[in-house]
Backbone atoms as SQL, in Angstrom:
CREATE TABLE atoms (id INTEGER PRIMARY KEY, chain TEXT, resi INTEGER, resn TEXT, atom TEXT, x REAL, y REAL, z REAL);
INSERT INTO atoms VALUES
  (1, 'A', 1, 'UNK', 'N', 0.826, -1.160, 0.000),
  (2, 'A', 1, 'UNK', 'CA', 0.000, 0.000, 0.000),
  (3, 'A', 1, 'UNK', 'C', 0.884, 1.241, 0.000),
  (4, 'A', 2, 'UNK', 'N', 0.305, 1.865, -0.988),
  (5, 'A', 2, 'UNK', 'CA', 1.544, 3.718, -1.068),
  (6, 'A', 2, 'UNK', 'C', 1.270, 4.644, 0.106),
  (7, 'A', 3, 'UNK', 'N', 1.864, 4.984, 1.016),
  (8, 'A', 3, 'UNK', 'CA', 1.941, 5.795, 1.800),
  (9, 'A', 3, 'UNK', 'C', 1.886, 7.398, 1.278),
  (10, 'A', 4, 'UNK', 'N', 1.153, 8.121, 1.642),
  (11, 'A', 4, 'UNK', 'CA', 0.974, 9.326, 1.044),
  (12, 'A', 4, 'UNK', 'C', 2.157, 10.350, 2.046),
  (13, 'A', 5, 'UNK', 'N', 2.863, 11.243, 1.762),
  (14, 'A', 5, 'UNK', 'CA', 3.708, 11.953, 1.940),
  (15, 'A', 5, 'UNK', 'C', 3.170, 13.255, 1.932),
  (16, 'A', 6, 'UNK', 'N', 3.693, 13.535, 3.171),
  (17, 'A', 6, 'UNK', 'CA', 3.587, 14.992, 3.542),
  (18, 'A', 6, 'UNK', 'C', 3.746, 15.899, 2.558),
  (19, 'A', 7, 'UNK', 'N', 2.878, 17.139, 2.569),
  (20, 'A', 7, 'UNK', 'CA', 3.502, 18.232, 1.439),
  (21, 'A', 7, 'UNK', 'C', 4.436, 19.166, 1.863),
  (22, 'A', 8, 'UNK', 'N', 5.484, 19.289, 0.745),
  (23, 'A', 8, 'UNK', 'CA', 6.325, 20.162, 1.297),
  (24, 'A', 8, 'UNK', 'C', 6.374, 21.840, 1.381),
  (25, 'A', 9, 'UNK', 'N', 6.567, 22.122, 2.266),
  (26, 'A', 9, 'UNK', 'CA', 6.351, 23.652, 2.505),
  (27, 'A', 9, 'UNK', 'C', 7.414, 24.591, 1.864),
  (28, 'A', 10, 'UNK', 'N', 6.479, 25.410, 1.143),
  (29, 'A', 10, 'UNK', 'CA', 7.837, 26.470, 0.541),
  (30, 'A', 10, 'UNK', 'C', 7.906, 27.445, 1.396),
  (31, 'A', 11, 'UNK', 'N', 9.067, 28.276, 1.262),
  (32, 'A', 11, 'UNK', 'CA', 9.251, 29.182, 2.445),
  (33, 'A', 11, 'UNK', 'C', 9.464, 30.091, 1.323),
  (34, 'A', 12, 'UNK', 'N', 9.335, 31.541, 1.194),
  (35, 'A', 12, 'UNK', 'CA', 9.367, 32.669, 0.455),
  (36, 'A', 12, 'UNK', 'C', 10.419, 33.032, 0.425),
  (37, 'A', 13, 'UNK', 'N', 11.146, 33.345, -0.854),
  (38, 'A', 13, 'UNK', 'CA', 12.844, 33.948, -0.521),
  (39, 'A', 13, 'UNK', 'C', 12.584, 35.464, -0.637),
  (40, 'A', 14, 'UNK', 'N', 12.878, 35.970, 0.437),
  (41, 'A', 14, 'UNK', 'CA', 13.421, 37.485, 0.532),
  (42, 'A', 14, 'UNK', 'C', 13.847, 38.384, -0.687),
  (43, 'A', 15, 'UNK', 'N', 12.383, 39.012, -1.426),
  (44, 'A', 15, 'UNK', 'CA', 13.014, 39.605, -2.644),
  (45, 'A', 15, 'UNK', 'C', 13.601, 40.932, -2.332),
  (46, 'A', 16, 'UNK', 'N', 14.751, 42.059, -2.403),
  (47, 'A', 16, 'UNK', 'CA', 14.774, 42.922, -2.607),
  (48, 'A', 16, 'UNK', 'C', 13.536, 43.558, -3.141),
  (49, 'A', 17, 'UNK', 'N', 12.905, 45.235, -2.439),
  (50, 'A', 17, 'UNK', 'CA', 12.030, 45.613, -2.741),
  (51, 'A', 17, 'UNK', 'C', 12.738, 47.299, -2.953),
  (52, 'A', 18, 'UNK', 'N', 11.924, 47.786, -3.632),
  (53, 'A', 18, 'UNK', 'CA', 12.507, 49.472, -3.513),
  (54, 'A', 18, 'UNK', 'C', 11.645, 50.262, -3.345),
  (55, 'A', 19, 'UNK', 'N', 11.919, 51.149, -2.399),
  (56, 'A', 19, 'UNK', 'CA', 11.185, 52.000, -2.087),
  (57, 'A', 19, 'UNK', 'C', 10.454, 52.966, -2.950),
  (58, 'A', 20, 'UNK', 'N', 9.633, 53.410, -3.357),
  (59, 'A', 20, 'UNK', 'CA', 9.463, 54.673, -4.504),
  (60, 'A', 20, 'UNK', 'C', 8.546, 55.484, -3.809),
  (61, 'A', 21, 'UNK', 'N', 9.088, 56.855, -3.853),
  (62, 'A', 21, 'UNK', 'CA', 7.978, 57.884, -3.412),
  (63, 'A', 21, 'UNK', 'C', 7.031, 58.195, -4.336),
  (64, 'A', 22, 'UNK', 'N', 5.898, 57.875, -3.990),
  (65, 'A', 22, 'UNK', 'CA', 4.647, 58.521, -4.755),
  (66, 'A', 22, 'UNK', 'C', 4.027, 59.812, -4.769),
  (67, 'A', 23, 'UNK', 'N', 4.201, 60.888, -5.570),
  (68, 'A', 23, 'UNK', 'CA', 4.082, 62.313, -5.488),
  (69, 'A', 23, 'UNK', 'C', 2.439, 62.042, -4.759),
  (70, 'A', 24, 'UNK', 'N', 2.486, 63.288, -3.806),
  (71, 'A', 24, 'UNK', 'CA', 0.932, 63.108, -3.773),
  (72, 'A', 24, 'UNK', 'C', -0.068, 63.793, -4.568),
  (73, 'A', 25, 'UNK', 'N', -1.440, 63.599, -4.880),
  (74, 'A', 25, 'UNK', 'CA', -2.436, 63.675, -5.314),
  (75, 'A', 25, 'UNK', 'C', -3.333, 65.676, -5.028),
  (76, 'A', 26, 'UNK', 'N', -3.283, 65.835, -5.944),
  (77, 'A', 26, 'UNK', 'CA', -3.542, 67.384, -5.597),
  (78, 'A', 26, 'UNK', 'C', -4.950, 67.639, -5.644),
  (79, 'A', 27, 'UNK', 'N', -5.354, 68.221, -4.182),
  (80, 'A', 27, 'UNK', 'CA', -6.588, 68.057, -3.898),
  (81, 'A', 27, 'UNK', 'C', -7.635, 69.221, -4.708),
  (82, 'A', 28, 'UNK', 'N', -6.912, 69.918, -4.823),
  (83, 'A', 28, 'UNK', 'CA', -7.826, 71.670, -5.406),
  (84, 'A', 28, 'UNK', 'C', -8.536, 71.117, -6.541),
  (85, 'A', 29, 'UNK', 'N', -8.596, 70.194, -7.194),
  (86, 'A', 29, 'UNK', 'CA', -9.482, 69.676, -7.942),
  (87, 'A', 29, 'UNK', 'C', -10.795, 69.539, -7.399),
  (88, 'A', 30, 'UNK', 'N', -11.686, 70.459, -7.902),
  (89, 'A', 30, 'UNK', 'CA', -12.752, 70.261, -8.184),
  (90, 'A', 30, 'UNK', 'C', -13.956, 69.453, -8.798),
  (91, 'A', 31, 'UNK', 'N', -14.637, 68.347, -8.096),
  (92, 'A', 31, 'UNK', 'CA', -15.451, 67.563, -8.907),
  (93, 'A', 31, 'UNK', 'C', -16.866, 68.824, -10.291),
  (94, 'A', 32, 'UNK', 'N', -16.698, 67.807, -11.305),
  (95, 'A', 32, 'UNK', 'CA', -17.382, 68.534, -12.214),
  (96, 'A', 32, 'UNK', 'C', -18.616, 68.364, -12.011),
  (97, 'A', 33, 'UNK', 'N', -19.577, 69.252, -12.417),
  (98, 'A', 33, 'UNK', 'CA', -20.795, 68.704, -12.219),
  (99, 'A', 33, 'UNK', 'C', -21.284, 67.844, -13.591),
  (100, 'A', 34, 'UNK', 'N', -22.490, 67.475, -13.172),
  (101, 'A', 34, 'UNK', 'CA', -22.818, 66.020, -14.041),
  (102, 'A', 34, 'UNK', 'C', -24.411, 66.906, -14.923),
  (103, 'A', 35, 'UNK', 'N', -24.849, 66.374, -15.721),
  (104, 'A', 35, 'UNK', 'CA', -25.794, 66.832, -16.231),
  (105, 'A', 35, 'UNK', 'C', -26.861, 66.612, -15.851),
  (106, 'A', 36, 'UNK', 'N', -27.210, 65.136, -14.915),
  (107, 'A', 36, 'UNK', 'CA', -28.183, 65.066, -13.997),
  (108, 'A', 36, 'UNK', 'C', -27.821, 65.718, -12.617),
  (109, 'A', 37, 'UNK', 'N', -26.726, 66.378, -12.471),
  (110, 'A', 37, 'UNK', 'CA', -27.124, 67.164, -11.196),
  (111, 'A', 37, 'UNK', 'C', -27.226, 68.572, -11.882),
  (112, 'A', 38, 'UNK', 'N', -26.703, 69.305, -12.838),
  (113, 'A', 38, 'UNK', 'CA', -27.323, 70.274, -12.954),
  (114, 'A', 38, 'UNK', 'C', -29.016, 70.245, -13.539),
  (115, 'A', 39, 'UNK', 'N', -29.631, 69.495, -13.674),
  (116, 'A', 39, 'UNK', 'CA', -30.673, 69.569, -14.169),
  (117, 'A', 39, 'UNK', 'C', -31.703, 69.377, -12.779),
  (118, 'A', 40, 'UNK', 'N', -30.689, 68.713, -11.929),
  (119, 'A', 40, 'UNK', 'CA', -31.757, 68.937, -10.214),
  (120, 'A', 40, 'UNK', 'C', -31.245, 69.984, -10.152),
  (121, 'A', 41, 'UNK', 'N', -30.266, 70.674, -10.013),
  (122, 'A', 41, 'UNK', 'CA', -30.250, 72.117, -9.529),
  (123, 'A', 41, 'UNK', 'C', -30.895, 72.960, -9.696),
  (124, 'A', 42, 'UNK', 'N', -31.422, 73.349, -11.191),
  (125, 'A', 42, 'UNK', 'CA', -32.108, 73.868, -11.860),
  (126, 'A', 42, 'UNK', 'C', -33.600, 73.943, -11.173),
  (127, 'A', 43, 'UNK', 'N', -33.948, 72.649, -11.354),
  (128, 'A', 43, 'UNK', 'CA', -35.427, 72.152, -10.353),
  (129, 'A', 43, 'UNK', 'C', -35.779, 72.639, -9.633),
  (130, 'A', 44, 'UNK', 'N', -34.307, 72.396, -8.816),
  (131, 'A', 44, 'UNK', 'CA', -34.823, 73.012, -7.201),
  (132, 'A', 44, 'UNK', 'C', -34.964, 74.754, -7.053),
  (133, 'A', 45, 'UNK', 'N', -33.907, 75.270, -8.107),
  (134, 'A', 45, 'UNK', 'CA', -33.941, 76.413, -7.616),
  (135, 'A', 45, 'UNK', 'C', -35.440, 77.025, -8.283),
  (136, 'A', 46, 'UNK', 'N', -35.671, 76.570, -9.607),
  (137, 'A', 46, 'UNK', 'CA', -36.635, 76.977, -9.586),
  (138, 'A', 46, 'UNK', 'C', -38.293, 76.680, -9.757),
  (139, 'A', 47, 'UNK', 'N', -38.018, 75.091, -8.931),
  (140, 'A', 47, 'UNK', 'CA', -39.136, 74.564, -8.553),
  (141, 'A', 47, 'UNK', 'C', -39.997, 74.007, -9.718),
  (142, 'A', 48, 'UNK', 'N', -39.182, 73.623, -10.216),
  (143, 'A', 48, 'UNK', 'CA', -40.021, 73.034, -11.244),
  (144, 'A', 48, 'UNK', 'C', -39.519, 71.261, -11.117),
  (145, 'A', 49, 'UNK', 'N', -40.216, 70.184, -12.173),
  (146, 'A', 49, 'UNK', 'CA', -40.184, 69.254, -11.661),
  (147, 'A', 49, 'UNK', 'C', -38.711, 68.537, -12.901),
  (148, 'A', 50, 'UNK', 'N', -37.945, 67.606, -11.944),
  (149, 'A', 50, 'UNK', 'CA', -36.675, 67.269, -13.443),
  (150, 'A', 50, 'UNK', 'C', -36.719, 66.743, -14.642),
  (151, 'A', 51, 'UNK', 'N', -38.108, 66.495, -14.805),
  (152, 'A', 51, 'UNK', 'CA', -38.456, 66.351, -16.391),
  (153, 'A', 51, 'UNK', 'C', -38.671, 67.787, -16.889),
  (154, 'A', 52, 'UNK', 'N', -39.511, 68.730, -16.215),
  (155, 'A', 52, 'UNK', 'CA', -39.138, 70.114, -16.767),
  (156, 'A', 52, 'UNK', 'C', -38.182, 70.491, -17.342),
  (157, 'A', 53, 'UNK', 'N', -37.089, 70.445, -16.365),
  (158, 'A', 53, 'UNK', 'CA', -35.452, 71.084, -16.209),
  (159, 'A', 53, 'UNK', 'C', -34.822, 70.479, -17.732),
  (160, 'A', 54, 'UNK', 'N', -35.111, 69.544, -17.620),
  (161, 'A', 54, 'UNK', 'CA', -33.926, 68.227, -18.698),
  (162, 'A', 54, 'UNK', 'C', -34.381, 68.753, -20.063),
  (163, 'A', 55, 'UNK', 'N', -35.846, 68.887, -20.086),
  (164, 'A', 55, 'UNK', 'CA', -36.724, 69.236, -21.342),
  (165, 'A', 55, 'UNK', 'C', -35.501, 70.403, -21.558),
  (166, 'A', 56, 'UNK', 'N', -35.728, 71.525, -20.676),
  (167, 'A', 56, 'UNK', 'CA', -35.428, 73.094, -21.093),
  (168, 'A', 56, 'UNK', 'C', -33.681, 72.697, -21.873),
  (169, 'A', 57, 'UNK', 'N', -33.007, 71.823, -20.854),
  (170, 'A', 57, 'UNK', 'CA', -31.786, 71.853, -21.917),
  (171, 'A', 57, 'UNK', 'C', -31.621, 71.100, -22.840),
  (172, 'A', 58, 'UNK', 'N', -32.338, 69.847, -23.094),
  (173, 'A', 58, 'UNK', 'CA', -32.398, 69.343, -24.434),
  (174, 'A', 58, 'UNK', 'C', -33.050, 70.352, -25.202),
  (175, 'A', 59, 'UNK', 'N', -34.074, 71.165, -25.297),
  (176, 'A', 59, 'UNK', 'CA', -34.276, 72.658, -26.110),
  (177, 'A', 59, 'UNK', 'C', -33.282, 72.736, -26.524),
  (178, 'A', 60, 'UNK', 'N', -32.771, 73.825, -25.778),
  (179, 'A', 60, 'UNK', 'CA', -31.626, 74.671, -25.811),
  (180, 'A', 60, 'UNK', 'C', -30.534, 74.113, -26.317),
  (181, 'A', 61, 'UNK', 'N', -29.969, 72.638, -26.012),
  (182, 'A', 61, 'UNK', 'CA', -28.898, 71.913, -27.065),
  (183, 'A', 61, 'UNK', 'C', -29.723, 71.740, -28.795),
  (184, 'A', 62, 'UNK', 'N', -30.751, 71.210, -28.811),
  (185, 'A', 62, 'UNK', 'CA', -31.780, 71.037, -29.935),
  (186, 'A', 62, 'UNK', 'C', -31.193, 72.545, -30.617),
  (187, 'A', 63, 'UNK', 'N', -32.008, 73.170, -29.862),
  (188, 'A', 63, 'UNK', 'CA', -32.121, 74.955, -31.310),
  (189, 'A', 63, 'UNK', 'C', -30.720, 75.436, -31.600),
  (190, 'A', 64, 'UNK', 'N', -29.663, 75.280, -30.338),
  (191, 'A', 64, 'UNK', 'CA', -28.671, 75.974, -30.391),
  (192, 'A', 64, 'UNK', 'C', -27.637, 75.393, -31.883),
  (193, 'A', 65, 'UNK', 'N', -27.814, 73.873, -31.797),
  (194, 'A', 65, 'UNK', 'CA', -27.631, 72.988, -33.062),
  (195, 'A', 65, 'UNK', 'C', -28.026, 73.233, -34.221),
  (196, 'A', 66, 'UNK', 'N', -29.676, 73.686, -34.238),
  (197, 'A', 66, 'UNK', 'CA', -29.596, 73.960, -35.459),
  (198, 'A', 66, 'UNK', 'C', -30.088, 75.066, -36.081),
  (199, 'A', 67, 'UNK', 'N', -29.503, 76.316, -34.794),
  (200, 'A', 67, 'UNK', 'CA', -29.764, 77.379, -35.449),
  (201, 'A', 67, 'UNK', 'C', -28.009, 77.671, -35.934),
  (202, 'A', 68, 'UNK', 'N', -26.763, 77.138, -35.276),
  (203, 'A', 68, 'UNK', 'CA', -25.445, 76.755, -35.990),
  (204, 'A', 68, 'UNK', 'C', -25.562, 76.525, -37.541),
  (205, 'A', 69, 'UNK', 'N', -26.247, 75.390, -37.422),
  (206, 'A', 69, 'UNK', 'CA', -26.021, 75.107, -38.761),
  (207, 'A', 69, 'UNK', 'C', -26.681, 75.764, -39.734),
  (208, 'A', 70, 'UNK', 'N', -28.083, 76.463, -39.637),
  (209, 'A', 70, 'UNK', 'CA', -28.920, 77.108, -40.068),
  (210, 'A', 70, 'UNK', 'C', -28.198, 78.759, -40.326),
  (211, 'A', 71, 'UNK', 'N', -28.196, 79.172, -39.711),
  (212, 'A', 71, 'UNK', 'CA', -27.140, 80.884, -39.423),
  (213, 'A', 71, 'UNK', 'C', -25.780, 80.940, -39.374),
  (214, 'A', 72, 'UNK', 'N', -25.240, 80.061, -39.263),
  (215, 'A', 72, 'UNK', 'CA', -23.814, 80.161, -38.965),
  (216, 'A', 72, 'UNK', 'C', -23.110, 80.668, -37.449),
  (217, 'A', 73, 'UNK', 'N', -24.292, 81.017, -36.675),
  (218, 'A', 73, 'UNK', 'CA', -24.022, 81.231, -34.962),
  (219, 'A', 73, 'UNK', 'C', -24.999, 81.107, -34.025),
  (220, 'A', 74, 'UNK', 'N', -24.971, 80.885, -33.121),
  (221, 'A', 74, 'UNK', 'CA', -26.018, 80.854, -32.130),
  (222, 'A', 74, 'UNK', 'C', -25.769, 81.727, -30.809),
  (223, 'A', 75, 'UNK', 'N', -26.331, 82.763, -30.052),
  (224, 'A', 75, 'UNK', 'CA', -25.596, 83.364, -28.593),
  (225, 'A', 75, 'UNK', 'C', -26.734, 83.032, -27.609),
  (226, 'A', 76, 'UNK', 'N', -25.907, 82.389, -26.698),
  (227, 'A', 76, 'UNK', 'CA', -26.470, 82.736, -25.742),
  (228, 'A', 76, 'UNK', 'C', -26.354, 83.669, -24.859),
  (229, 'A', 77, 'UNK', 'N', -27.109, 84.441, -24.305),
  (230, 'A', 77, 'UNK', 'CA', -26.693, 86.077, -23.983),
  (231, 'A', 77, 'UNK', 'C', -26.220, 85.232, -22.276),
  (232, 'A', 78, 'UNK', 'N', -24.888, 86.384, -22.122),
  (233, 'A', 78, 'UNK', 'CA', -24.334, 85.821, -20.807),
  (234, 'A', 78, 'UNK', 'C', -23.023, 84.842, -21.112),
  (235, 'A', 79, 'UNK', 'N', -23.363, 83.697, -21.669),
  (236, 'A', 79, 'UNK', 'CA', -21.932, 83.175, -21.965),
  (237, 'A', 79, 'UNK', 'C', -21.191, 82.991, -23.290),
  (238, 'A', 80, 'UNK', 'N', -21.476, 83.485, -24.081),
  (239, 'A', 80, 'UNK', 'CA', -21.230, 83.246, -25.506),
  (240, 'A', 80, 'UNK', 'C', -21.882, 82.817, -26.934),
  (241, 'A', 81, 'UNK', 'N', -21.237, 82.638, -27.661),
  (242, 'A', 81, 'UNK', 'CA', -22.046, 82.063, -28.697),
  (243, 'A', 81, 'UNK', 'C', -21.105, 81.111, -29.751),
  (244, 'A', 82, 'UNK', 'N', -21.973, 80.416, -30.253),
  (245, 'A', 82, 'UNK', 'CA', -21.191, 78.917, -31.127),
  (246, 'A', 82, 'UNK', 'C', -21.341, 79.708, -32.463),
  (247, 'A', 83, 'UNK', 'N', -20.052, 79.282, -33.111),
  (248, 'A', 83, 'UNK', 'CA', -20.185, 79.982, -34.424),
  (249, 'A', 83, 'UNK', 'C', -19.554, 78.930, -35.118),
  (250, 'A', 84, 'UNK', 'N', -19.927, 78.794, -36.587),
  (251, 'A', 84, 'UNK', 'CA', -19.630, 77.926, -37.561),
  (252, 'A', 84, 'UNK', 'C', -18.636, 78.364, -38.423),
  (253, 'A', 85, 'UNK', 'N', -17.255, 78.022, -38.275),
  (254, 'A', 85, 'UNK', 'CA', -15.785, 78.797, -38.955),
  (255, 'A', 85, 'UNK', 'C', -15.377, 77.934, -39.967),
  (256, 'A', 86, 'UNK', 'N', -15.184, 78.231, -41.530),
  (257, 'A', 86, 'UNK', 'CA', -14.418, 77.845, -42.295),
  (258, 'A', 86, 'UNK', 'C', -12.838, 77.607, -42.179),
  (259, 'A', 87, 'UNK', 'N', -12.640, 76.480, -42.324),
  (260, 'A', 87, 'UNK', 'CA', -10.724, 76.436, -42.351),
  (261, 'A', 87, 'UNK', 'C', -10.532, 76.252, -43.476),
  (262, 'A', 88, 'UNK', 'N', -9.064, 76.670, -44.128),
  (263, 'A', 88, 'UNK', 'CA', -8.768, 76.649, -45.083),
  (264, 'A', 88, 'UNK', 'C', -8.001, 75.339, -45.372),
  (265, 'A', 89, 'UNK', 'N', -7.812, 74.826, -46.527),
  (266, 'A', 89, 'UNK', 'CA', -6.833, 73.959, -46.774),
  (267, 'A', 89, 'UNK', 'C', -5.363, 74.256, -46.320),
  (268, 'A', 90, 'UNK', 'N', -4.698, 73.229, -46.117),
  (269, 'A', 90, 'UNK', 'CA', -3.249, 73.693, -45.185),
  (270, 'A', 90, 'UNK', 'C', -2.933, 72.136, -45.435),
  (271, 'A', 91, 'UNK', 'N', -1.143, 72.926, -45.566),
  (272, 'A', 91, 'UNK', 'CA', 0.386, 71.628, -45.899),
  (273, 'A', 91, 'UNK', 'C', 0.680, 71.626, -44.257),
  (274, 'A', 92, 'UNK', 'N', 0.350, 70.189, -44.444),
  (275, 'A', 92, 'UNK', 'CA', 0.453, 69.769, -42.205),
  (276, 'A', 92, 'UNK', 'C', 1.981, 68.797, -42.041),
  (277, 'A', 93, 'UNK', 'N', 1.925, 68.371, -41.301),
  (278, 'A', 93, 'UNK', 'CA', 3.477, 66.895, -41.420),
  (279, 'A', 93, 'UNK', 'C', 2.736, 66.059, -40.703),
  (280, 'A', 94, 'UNK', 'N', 2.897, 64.884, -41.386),
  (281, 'A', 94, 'UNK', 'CA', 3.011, 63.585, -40.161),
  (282, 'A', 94, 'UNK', 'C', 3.726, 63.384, -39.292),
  (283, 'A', 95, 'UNK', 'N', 3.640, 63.466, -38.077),
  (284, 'A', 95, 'UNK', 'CA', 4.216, 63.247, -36.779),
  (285, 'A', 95, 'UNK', 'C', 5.791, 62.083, -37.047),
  (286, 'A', 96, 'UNK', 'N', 4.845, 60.930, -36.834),
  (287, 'A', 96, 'UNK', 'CA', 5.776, 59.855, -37.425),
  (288, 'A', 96, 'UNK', 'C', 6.896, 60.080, -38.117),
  (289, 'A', 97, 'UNK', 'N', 6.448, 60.595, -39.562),
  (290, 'A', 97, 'UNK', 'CA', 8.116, 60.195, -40.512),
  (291, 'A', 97, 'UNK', 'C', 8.006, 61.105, -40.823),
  (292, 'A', 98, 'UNK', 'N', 7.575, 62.733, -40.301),
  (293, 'A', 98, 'UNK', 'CA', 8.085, 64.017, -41.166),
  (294, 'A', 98, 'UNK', 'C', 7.767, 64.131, -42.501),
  (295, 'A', 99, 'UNK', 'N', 6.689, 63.382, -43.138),
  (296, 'A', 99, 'UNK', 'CA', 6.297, 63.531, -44.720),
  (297, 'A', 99, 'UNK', 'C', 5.138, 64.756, -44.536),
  (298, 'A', 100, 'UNK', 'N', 5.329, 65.490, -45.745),
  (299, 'A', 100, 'UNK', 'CA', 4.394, 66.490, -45.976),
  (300, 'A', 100, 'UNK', 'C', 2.693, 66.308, -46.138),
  (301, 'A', 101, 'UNK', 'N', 1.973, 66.200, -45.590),
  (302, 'A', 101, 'UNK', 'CA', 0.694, 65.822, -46.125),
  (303, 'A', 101, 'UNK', 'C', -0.246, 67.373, -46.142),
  (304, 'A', 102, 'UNK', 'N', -1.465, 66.874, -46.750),
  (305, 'A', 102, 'UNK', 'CA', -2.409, 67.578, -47.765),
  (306, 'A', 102, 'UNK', 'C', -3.428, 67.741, -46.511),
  (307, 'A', 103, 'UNK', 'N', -3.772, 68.866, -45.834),
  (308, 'A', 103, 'UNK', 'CA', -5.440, 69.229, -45.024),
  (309, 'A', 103, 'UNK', 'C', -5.993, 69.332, -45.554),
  (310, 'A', 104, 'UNK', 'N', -7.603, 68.853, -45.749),
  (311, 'A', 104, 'UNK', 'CA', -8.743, 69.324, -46.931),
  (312, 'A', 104, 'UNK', 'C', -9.122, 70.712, -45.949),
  (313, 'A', 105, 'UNK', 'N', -9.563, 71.288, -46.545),
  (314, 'A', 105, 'UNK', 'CA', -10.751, 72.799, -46.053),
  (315, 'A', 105, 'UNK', 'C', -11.902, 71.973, -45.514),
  (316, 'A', 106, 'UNK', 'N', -12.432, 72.487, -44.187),
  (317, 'A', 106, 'UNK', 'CA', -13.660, 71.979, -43.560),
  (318, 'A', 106, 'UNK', 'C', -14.041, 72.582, -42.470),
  (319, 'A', 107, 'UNK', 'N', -15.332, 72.435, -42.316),
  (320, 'A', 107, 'UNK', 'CA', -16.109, 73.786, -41.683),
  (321, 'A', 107, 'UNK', 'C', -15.878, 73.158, -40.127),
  (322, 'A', 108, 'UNK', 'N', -15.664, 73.983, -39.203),
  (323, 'A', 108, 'UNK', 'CA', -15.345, 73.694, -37.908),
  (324, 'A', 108, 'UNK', 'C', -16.665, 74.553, -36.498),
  (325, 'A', 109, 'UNK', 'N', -17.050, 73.827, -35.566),
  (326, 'A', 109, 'UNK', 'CA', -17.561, 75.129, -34.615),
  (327, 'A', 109, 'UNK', 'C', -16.813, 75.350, -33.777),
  (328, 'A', 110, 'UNK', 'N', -16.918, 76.782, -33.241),
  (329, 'A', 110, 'UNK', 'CA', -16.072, 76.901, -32.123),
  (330, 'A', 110, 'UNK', 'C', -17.011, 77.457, -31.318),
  (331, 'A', 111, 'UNK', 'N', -16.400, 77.982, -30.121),
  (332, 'A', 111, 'UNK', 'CA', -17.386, 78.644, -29.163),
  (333, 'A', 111, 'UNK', 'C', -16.164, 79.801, -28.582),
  (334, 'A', 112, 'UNK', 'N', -17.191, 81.038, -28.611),
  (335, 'A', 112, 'UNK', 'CA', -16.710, 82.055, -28.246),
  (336, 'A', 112, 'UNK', 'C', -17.436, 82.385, -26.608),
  (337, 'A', 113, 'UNK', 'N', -16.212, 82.609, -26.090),
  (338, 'A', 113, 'UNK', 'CA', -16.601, 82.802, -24.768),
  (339, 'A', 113, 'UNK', 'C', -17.110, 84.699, -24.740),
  (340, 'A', 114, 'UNK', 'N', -18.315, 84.908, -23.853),
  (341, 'A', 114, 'UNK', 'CA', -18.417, 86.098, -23.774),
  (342, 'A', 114, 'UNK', 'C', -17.585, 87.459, -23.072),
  (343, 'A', 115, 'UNK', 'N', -17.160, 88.187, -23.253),
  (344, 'A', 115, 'UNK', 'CA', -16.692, 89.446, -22.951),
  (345, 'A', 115, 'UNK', 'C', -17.210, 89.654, -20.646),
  (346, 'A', 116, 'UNK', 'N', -18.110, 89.363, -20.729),
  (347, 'A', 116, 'UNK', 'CA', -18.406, 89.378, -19.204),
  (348, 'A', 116, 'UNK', 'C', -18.459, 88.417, -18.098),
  (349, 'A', 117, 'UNK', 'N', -18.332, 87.207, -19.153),
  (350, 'A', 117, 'UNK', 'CA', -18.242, 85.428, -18.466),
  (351, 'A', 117, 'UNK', 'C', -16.862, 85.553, -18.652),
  (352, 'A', 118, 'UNK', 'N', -16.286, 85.862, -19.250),
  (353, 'A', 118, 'UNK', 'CA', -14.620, 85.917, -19.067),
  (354, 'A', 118, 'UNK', 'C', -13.867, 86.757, -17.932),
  (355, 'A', 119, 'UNK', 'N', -14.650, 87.641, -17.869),
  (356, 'A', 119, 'UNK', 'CA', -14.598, 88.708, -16.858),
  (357, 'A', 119, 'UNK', 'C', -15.012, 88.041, -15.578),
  (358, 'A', 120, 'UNK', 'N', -15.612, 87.843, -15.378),
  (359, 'A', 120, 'UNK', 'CA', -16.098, 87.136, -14.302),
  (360, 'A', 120, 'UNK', 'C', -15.575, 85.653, -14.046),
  (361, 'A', 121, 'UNK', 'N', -15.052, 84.772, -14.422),
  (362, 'A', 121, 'UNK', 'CA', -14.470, 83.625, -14.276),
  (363, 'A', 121, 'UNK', 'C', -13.036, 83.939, -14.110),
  (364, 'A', 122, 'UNK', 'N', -12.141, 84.848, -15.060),
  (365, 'A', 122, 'UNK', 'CA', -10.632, 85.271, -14.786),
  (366, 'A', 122, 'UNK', 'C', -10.258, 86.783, -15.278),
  (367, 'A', 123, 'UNK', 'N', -10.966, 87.267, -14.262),
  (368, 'A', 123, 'UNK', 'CA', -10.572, 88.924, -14.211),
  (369, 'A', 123, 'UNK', 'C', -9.445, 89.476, -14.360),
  (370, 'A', 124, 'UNK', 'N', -9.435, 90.319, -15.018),
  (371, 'A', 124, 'UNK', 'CA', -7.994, 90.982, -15.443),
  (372, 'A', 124, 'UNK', 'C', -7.135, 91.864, -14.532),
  (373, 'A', 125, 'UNK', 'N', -5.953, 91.196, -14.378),
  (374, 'A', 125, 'UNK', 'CA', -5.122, 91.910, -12.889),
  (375, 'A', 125, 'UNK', 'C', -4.464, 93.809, -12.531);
């Protein structure tokens, strides 16, 4: 009859480890808000219910879209306005191997920040 044998125990060999300092984590970061909490904010402040709220900014994304594409700008009074900018064709490089390549011309939006939301977010010293 086979006698069954003990298992043998490994013992861990002592790896060298290295220390590394981990810069710490910088707190002044600000969490962003989310689009379902600004749309309770909205609610609450002005009491309306969050299907209200959500409606008013799907609007407002809706028209602002396609009064862009329709006019070529949209403002919203207070923070700016989206405007629809032509680029021109342009000789660019590939990163990679430095070869010359060809930009087509194509219409771009941008958003212009307003004159008093700028003012008010980073005032001039």
């Amino acid at each position: 009859m086979a006698t069954k044998k003990a298992p043998v125990k490994k013992t861990a060999t002592p790896v060298a480890t290295k220390t590394v300092a981990v810069p710490a984590k910088k707190t002044t970061a600000a969490k962003k808000m989310t689009k379902a909490e600004l749309v309770r904010f909205v609610a609450e402040k002005l009491e309306w219910t969050t299907k209200q709220s959500a409606a008013i900014f799907d609007l407002l994304a809706a028209t602002a879209l396609q009064e862009t594409k329709k006019n070529g700008e949209f403002t919203i009074p207070g923070l700016g306005k989206l405007v629809k900018a032509q680029r021109a064709a342009r000789i660019g490089r590939n990163p990679q191997t430095g070869e010359s390549i060809k930009i087509k011309a194509k219409t771009a939006v941008k958003f212009r920040v307003a004159k008093a939301a700028k003012d008010a977010i980073a005032p001039v010293k």
